[in-house]
Each structure stands twice: as C-alpha cells, then as structure tokens.
N, CA, C and O atoms as a GROMACS GRO file, in nm:
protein
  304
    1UNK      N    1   1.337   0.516  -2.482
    1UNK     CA    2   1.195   0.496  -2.505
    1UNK      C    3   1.156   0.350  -2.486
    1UNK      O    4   1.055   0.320  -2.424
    2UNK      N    5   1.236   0.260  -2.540
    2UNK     CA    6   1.230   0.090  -2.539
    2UNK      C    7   1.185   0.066  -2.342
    2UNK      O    8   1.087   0.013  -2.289
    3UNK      N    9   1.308   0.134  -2.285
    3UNK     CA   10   1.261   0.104  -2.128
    3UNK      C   11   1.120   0.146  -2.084
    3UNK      O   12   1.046   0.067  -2.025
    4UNK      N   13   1.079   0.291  -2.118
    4UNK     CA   14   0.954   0.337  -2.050
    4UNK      C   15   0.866   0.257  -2.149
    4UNK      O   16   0.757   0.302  -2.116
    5UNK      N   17   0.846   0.187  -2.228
    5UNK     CA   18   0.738   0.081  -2.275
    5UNK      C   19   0.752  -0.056  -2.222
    5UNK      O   20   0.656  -0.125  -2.256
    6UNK      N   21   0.853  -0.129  -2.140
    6UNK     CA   22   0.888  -0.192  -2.078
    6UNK      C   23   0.807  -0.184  -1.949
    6UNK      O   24   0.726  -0.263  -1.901
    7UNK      N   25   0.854  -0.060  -1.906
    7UNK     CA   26   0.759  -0.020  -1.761
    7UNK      C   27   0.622  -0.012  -1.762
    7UNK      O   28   0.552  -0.036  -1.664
    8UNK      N   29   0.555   0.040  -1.936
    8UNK     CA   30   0.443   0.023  -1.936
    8UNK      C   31   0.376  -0.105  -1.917
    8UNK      O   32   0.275  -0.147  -1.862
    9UNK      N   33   0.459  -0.142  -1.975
    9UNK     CA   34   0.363  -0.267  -2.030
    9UNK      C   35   0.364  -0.387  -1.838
    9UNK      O   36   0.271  -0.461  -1.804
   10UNK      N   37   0.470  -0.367  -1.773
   10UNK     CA   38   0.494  -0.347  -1.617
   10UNK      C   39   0.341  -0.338  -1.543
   10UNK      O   40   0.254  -0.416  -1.504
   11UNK      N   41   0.370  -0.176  -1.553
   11UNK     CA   42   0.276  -0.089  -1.460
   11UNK      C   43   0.119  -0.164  -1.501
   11UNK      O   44   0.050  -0.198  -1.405
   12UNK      N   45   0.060  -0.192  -1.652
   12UNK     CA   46  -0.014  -0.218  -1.690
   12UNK      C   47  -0.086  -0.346  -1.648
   12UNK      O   48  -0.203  -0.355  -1.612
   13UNK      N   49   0.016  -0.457  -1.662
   13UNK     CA   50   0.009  -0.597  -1.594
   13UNK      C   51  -0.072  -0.595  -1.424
   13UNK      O   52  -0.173  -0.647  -1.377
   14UNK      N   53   0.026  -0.513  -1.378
   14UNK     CA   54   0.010  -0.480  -1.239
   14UNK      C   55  -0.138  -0.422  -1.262
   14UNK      O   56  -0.226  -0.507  -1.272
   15UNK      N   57  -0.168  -0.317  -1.269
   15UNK     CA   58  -0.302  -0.298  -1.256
   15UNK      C   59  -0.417  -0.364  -1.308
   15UNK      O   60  -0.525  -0.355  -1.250
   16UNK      N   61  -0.402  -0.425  -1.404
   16UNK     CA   62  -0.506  -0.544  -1.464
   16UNK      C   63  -0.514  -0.692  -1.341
   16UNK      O   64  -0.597  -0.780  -1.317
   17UNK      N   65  -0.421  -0.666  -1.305
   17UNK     CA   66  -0.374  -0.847  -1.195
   17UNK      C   67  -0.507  -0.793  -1.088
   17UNK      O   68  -0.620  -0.836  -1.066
   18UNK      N   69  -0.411  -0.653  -1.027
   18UNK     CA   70  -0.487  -0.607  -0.890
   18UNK      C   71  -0.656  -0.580  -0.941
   18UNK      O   72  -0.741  -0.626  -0.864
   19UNK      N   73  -0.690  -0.532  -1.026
   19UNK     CA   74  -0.838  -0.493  -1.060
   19UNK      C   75  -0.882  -0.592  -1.142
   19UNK      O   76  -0.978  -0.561  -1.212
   20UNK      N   77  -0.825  -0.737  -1.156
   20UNK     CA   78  -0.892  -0.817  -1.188
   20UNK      C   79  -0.954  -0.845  -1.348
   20UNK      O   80  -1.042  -0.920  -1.391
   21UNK      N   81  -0.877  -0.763  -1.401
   21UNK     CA   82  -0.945  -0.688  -1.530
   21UNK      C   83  -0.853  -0.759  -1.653
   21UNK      O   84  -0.737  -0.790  -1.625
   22UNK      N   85  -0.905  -0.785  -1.790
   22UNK     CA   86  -0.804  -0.779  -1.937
   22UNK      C   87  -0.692  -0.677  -1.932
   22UNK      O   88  -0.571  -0.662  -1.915
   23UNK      N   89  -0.807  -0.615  -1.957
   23UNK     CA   90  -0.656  -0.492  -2.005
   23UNK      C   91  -0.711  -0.367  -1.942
   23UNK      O   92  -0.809  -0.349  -1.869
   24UNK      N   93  -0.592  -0.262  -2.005
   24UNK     CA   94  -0.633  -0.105  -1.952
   24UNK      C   95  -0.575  -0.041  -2.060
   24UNK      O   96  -0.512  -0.113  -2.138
   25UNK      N   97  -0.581   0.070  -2.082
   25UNK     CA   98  -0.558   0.186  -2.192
   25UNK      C   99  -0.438   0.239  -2.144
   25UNK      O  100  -0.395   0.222  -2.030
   26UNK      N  101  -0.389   0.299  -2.225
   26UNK     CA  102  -0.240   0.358  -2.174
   26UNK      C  103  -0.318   0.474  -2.115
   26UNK      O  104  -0.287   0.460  -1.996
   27UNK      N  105  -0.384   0.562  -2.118
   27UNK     CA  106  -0.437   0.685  -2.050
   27UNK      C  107  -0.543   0.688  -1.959
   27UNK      O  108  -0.620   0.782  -1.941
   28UNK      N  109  -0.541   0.524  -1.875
   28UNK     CA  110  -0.661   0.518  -1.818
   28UNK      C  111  -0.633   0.616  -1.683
   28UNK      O  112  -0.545   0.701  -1.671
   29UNK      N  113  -0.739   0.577  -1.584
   29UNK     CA  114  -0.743   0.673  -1.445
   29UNK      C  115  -0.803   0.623  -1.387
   29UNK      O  116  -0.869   0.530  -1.434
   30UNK      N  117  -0.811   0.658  -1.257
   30UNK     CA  118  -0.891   0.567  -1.138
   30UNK      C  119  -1.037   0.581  -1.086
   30UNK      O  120  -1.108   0.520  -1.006
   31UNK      N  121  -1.050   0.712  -1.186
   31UNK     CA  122  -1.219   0.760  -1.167
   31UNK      C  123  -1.258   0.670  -1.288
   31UNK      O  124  -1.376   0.695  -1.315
   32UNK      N  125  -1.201   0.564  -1.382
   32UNK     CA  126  -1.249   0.538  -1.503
   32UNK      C  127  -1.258   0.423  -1.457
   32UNK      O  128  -1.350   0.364  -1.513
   33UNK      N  129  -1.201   0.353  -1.370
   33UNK     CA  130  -1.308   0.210  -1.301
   33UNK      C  131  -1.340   0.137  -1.186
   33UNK      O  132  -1.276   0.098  -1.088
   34UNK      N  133  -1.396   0.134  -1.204
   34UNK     CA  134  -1.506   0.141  -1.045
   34UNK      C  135  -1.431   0.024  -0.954
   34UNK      O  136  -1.439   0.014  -0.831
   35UNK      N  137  -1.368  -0.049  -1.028
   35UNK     CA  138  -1.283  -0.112  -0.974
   35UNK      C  139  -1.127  -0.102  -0.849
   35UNK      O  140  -1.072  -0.180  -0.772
   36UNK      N  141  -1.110   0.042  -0.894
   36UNK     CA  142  -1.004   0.090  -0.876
   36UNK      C  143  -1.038   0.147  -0.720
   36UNK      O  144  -1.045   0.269  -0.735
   37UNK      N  145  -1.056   0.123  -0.617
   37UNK     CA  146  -1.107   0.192  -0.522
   37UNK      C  147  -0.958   0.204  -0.441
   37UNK      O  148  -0.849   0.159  -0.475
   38UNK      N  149  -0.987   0.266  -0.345
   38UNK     CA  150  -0.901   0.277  -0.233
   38UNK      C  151  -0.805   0.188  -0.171
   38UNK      O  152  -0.691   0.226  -0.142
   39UNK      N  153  -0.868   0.014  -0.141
   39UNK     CA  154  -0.799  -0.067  -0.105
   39UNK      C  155  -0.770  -0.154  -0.251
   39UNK      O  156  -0.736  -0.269  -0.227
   40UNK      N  157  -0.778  -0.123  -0.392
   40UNK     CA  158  -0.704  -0.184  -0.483
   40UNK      C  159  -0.592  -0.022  -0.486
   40UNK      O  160  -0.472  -0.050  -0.496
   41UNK      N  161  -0.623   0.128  -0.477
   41UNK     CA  162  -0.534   0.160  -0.501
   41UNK      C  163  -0.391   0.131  -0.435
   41UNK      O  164  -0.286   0.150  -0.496
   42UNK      N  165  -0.401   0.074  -0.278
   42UNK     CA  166  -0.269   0.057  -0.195
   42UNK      C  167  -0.249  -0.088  -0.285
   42UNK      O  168  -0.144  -0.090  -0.348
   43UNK      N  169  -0.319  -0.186  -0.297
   43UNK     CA  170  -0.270  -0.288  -0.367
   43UNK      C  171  -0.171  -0.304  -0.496
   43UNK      O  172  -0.090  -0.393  -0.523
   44UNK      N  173  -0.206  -0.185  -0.566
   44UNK     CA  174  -0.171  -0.160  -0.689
   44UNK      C  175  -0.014  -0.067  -0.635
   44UNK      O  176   0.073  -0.067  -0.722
   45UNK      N  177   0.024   0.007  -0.505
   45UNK     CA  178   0.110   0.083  -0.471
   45UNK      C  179   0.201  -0.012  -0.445
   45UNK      O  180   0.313  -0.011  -0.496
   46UNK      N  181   0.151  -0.120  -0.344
   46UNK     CA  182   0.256  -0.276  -0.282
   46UNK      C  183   0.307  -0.313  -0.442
   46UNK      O  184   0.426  -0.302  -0.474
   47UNK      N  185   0.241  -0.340  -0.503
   47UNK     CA  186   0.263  -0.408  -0.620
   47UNK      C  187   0.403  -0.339  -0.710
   47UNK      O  188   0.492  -0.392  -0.776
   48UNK      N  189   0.375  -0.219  -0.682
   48UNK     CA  190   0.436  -0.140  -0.776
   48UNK      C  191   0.566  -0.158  -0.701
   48UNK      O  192   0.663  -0.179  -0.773
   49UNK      N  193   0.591  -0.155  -0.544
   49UNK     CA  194   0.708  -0.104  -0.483
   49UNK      C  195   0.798  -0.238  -0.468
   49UNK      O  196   0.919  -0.239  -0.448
   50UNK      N  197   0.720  -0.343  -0.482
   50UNK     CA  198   0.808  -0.507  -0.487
   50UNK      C  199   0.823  -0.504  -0.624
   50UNK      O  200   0.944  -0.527  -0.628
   51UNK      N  201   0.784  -0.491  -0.754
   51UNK     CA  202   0.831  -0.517  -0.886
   51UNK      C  203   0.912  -0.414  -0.909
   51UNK      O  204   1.002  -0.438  -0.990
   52UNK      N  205   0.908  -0.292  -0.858
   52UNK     CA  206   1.044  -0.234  -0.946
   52UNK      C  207   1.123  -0.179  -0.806
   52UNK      O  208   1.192  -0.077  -0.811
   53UNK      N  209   1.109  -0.235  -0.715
   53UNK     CA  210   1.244  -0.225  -0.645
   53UNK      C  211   1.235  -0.059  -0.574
   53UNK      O  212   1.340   0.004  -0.571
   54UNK      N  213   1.103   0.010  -0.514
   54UNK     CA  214   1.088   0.129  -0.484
   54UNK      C  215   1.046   0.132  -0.371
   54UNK      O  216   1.016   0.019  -0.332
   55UNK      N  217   1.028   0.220  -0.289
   55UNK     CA  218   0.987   0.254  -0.178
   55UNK      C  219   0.892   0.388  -0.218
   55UNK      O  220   0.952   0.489  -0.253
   56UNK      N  221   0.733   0.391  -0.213
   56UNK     CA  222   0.706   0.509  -0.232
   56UNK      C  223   0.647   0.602  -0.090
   56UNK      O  224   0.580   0.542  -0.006
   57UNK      N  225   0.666   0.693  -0.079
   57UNK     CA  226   0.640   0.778   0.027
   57UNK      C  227   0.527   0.850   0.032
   57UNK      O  228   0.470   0.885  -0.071
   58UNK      N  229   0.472   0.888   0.182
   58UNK     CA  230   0.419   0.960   0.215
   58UNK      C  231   0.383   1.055   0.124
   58UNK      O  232   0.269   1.078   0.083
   59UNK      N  233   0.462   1.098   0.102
   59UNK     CA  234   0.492   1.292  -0.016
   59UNK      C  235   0.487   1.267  -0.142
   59UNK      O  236   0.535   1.356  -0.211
   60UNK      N  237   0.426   1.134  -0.221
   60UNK     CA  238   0.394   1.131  -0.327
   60UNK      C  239   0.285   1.016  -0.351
   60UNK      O  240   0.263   0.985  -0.468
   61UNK      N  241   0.220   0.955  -0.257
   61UNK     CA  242   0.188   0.863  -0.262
   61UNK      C  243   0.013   0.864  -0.327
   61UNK      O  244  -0.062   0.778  -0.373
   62UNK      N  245   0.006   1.007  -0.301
   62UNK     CA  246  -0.136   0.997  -0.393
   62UNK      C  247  -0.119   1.067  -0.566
   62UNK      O  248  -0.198   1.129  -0.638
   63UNK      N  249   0.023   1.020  -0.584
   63UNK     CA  250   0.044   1.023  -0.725
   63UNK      C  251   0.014   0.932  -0.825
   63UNK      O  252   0.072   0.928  -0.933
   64UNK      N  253  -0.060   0.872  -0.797
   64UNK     CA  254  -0.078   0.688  -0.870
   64UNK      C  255  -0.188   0.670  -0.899
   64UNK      O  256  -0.229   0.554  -0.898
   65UNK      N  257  -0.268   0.769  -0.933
   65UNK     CA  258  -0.426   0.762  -0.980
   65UNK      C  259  -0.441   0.748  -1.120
   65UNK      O  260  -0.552   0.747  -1.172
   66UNK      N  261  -0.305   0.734  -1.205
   66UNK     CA  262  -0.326   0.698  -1.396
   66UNK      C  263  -0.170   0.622  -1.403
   66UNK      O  264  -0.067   0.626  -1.336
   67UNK      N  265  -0.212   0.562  -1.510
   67UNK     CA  266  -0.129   0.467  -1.574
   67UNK      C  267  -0.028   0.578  -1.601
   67UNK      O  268   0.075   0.556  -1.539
   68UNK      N  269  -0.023   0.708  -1.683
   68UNK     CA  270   0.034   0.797  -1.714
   68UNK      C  271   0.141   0.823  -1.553
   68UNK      O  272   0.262   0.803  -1.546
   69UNK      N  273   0.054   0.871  -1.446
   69UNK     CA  274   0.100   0.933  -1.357
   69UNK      C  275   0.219   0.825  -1.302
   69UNK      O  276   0.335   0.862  -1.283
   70UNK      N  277   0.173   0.688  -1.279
   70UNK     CA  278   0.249   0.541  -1.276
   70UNK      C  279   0.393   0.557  -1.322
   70UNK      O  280   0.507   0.550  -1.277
   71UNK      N  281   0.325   0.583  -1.443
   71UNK     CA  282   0.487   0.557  -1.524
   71UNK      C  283   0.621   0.742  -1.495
   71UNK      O  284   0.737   0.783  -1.484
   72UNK      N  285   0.508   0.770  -1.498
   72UNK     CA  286   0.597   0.871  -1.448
   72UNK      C  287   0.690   0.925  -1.318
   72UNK      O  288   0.778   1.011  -1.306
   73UNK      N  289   0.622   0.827  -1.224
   73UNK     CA  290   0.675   0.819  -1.053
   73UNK      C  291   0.771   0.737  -1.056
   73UNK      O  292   0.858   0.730  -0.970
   74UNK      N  293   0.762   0.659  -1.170
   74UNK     CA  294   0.880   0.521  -1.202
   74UNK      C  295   0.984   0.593  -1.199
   74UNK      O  296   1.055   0.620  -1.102
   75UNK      N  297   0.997   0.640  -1.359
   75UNK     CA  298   1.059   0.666  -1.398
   75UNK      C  299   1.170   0.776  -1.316
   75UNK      O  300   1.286   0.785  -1.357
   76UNK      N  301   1.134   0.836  -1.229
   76UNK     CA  302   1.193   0.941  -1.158
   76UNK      C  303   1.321   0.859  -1.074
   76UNK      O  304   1.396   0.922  -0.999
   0.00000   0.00000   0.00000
C-alpha cells in the first residue's frame, strides 16, 4: 500500500505540473478540468512514461482520463 501512495502522490505531481494547477483530488477526471484537454492529456502520458520508466501503447492509451485510472495502468 506504502508504494501505490508513492505513485500517487507521483501521478498527482505530474498532473498538477502539466495542468498548471495546486493540487488535484485523488478521484479527480478529465471532464473535471477544463484544463485537461487533449494536448495536456498526451503531456500528462510523456510525463507519465519518462518518470516511471513505461512505454504506454496504442491498446491502452485512452486509459488515463482519472488519477484513479493513472494509478492503476501503473501499477500493472
């Protein structure tokens, strides 16, 4: 559990940097700020795939629309 709050707190950074923002909610989503558009979502994907060392694909790549969904693509 210690690691996946690690990653949160990760994934979280990352999306506050890219959207420019304080903070975010652990259950936020990408319809919840207007910020979050299309070219911050690939921003927020680069981001994700240089900090934890991933390659994400084609076949999952529109999995990344919540902090929830984030941590869960990690984790896999």
């Amino acid at each position: 559990m210690k690691e996946d709050s690690n990653e949160l707190i990760k994934i979280k950074e990352i999306i506050c940097r890219v959207l420019n923002i304080d903070e975010i909610d652990d259950s936020a989503k990408q319809e919840d700020y207007i910020e979050w558009d299309s070219l911050a979502y690939l921003s927020i994907i680069s981001e994700l795939e240089v900090q934890f060392n991933i390659n994400i694909s084609s076949k999952n790549i529109n999995n990344f629309g919540s902090v929830q969904n984030i941590l869960t693509n990690i984790m896999q």
